[in-house]
Legacy VTK file of the C-alpha trace (Angstrom):
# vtk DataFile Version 3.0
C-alpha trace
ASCII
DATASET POLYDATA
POINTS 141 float
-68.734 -27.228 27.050
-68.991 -30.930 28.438
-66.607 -33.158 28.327
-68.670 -35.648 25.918
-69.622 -32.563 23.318
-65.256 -32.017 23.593
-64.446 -35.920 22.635
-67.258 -35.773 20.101
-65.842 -32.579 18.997
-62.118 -34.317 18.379
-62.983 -37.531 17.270
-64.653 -35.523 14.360
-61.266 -33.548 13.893
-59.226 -37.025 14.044
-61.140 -38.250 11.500
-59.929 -35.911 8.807
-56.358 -36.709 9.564
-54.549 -39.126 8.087
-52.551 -39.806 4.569
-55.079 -40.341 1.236
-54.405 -41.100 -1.839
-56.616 -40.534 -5.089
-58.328 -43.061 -6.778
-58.671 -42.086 -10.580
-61.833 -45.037 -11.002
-64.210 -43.257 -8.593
-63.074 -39.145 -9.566
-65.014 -37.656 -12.335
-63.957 -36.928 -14.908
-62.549 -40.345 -14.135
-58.851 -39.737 -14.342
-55.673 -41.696 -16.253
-53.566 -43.682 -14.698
-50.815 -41.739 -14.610
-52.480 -38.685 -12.737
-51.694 -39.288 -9.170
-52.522 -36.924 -6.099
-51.310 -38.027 -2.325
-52.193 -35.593 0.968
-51.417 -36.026 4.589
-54.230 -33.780 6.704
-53.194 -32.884 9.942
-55.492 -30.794 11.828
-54.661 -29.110 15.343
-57.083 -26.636 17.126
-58.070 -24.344 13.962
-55.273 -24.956 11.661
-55.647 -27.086 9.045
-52.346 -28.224 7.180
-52.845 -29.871 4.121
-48.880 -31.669 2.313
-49.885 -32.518 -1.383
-47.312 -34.684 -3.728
-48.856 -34.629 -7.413
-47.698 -36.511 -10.003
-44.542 -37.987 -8.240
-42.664 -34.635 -7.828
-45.001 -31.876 -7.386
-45.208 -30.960 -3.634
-46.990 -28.005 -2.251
-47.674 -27.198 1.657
-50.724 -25.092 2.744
-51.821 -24.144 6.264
-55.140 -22.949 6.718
-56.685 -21.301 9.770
-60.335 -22.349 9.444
-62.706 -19.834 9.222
-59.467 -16.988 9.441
-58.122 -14.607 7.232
-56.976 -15.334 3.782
-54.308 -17.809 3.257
-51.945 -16.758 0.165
-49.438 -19.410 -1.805
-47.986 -20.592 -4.943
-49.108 -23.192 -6.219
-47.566 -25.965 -8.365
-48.212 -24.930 -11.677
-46.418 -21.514 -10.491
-50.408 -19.091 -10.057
-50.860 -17.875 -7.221
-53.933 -18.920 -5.147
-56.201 -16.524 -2.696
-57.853 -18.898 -0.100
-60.286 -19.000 2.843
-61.344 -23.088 4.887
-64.694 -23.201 7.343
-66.117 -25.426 8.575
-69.802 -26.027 7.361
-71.447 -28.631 9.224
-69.299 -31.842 8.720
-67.028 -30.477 5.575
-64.509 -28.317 4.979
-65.542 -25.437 2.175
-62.245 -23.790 0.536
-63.305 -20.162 -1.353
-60.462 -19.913 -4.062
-59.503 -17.162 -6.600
-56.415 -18.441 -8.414
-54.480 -15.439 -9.923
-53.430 -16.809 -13.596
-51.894 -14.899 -16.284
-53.463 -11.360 -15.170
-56.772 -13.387 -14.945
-58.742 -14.252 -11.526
-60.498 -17.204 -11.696
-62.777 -17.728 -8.465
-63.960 -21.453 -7.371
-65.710 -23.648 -4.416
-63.743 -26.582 -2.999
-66.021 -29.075 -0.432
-64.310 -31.715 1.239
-66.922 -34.531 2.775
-65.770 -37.714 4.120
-67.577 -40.354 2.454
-66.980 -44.064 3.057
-67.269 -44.339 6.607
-64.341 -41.991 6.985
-62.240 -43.989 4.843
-62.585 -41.851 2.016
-62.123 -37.692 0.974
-64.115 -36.239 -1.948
-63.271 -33.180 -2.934
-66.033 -31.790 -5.054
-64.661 -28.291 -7.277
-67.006 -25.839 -8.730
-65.480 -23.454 -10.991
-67.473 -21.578 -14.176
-70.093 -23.602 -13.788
-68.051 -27.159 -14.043
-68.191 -29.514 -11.476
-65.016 -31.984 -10.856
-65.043 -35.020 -8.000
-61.703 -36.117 -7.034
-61.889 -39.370 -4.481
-59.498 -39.897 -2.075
-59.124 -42.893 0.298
-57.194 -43.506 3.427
-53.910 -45.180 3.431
-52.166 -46.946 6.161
-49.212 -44.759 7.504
-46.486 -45.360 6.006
LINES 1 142
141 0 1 2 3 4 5 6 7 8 9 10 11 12 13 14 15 16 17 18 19 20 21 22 23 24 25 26 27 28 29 30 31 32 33 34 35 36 37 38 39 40 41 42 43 44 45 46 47 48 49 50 51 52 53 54 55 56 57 58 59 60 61 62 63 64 65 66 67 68 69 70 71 72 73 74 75 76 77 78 79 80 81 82 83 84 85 86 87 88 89 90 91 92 93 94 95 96 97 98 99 100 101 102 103 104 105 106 107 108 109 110 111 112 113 114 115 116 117 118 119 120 121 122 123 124 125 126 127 128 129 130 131 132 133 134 135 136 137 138 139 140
């Protein structure tokens, strides 16, 4: 590998990291105000490690090793969640199958930065129904 393919390489990596913070305007369904959703991304080699605070209290930490085995946690609502992260092209894809009351329900997760890099959206898939959460970097704090 060159060295100019290995900085391209990172700077792509870097741009993913960072602390982001969702903007209920641009998400559809557009969201209320009181739904909130921060992240910090960090990501080092193949791990990806993803902090999420929901609604002012709800925290859950995930590390993924893209395109590795199956990543298992509970989530914040208590299910637990089945999960692969690869890489395709420029965005992450997450394959999910949340484990809910004796009930698997599979979806698609695709992260794209949008915005220059200044902003994540997260587009779901699951039975059909398509959710867009946006969001946008924050200065760390």
């Amino acid at each position: 590998m060159t060295a100019w393919l290995a900085m391209f390489l990172a700077a792509g990596l870097t741009a993913w990291q960072g602390h982001w913070q969702q903007n209920n305007q641009r998400s559809v369904p557009a969201r209320n105000k009181s739904s909130s959703l921060r992240m910090d991304v960090e990501l080092a080699g193949s791990e990806l490690r993803v902090h999420m605070d929901a609604n002012g209290g709800r925290k859950l930490d995930v590390t993924y090793k893209m395109g590795g085995p199956e990543t298992v946690y509970t989530g914040t609502d208590g299910d637990e969640f089945h999960s692969q992260a690869k890489w395709s092209g420029d965005e992450i894809v997450f394959t999910v199958v949340e484990h809910e009351d004796g009930k698997l329900l599979p979806y698609t997760e695709t992260w794209t930065l949008i915005d220059g890099g200044q902003s994540i959206q997260r587009v779901k898939i699951s039975a059909g129904k398509k959710t867009t959460t946006v969001l946008e970097r924050i200065p760390n704090s």
